[in-house]
C-alpha positions as CSV (number, residue, x, y, z in Angstrom):
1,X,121.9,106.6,105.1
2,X,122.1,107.1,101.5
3,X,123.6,109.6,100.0
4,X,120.9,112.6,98.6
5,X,118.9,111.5,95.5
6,X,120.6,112.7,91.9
7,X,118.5,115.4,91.0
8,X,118.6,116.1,87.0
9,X,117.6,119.1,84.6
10,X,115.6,116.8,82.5
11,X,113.1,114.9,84.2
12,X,113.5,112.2,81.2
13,X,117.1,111.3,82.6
14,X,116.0,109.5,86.0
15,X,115.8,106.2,86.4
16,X,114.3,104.3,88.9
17,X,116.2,101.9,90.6
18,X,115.8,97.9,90.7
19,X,112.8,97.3,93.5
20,X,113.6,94.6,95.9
21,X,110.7,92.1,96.9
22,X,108.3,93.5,99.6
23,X,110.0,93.7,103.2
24,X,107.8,91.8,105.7
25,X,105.6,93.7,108.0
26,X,104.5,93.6,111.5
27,X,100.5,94.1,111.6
28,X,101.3,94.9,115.8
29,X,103.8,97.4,115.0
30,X,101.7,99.9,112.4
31,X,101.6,103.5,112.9
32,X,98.5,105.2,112.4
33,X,98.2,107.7,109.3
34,X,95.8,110.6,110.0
35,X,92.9,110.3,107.5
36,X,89.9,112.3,107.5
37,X,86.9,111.0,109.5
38,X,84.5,110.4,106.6
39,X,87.1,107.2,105.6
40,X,85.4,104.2,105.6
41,X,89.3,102.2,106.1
42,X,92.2,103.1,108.2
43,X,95.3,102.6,107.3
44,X,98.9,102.1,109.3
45,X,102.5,102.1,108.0
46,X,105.1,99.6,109.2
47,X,107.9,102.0,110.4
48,X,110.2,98.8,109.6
49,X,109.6,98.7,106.2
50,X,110.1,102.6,105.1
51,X,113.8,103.0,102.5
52,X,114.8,105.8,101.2
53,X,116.8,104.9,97.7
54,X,119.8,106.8,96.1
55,X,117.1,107.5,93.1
56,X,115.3,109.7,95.5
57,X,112.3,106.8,96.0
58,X,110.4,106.3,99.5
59,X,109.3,102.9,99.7
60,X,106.8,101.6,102.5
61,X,104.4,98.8,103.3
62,X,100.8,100.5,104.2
63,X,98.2,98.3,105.5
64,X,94.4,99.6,105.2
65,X,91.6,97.9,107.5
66,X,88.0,97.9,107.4
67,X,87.2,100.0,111.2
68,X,84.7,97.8,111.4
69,X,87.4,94.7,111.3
70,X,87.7,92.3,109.4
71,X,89.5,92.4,105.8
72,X,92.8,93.6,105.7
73,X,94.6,94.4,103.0
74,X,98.7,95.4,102.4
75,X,100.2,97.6,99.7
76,X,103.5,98.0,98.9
77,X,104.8,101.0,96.9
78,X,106.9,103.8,96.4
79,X,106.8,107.9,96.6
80,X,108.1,109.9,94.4
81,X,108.6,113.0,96.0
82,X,109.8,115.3,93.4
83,X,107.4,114.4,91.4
84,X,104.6,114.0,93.7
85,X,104.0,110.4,92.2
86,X,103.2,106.8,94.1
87,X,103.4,103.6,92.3
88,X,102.1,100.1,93.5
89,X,104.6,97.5,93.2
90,X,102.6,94.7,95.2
91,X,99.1,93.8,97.0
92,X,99.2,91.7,100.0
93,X,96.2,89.8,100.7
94,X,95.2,86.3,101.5
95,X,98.3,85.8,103.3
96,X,100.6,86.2,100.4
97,X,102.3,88.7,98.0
98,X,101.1,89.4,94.7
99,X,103.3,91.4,92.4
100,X,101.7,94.3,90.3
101,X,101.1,93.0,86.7
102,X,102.6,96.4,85.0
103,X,103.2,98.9,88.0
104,X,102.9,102.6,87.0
105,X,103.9,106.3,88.4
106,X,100.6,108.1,88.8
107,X,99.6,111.6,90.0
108,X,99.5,111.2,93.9
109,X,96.7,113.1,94.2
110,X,94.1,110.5,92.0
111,X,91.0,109.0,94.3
112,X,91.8,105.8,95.3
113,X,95.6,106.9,96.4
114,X,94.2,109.4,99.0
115,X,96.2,107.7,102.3
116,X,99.6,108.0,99.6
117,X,98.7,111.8,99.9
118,X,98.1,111.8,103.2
119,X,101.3,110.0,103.5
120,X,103.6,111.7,101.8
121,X,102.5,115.4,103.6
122,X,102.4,114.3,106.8
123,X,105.4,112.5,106.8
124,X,107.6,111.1,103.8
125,X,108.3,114.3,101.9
126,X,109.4,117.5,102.8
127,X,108.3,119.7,99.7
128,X,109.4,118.1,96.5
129,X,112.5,116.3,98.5
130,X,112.3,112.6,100.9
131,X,112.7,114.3,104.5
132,X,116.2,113.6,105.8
133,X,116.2,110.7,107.3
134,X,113.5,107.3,108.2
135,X,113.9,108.2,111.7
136,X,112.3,111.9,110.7
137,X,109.7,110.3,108.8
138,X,108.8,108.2,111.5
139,X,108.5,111.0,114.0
140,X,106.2,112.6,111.7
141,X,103.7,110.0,111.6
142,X,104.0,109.5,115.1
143,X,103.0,113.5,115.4
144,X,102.2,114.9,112.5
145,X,103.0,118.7,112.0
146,X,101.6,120.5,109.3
147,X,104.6,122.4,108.1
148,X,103.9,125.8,105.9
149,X,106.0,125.0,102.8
């Protein structure tokens, strides 16, 4: 378990740390993340693949699916809690990783990052703060509680 993220008067002074290559995923192991109905893909986290980093980062492998079947599509990224931010570092499709040309912190809450919301409420963050441990954040996708922050 890593020690708790630095946390800094000046948003300007943190640093991201170096990002490893995407972890592996299990497409038999994903957890279901609770999207509303009206979604026209579902998406599942590999419990596997969540890290927390000493810079305060959640990283994760999230794989969305047409419910229909067929094309499936991975993403690997990060959560920023304290700042309420995702970033993409990697797409996985075709059977094979392909890096982000020029990842980028953007507002979690934009359109086409709705499941990173999702995400991080139900499960990664606790307020503006990772939750304590992976094995919490798993719980909580398992059975998500809506907590009154």
């Amino acid at each position: 378990m890593p020690p708790p993220p630095k946390v800094t008067s000046q948003p300007d002074e943190w640093k991201e740390s170096d990002v490893p290559p995407p972890p592996a995923f299990d497409e038999k192991k994903l957890l279901p993340i609770e999207m509303p109905p009206h979604l026209s893909l579902q998406y599942g986290i590999d419990p596997a693949t969540i890290t927390v980093t000493r810079d305060g980062v959640v990283r994760y492998v999230v794989v969305a699916s047409n419910k229909a079947g067929g094309a499936t599509n991975a993403f690997y990224e990060g959560v920023r809690c304290s700042s309420e931010e995702v970033k993409q570092y990697a797409r996985f499709n075709q059977g094979a990783w392909h890096n982000a040309s020029n990842p980028e912190w953007k507002r979690i809450n934009v359109r086409n990052s709705r499941y990173a919301k999702e995400l991080a409420e139900q499960a990664l963050c606790r307020g503006h703060a990772p939750r304590a441990s992976v094995g919490e954040m798993v719980r909580q996708i398992k059975d998500p509680v809506r907590e009154v922050q």
